[in-house]
C-alpha positions, 0 to 999 in steps of 0.5 A: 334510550337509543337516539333518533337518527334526526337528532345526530344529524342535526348535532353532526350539523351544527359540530361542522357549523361551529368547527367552520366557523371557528375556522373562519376565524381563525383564518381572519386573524392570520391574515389580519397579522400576515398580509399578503405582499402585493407584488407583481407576477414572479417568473414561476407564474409566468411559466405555469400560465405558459404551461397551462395554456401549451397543455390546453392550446397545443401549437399556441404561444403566450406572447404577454401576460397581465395581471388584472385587477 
């Protein structure tokens, strides 16, 4: 017997739902073990904002940049 097309759809559907959220698990628990630092802005961040802004405002100059919270 041949299955229907609904039935692989709903099987590839909840396959993905439950990957996902083992996944989504997973991710929880490392940063529950690995916090992120919270330190201020590095200088690499500093020039890719630059960067950023050049490429998108060409003539323009970043003059402060502030980390909002």
């Amino acid at each position: 017997m041949v299955p229907d097309l609904l039935v692989i759809c709903v099987s590839a559907f909840v396959a993905v739902f439950v990957l996902l959220s083992f996944l989504a698990v997973v991710m929880r628990v490392l940063i529950g073990v690995f916090p992120q630092d919270a330190g201020g802005i590095d200088a690499a961040t500093v020039a890719a904002v630059t960067a950023a802004a050049a490429h998108a405002y060409p003539g323009m100059n970043v003059t402060k940049v502030e980390e909002i919270r």
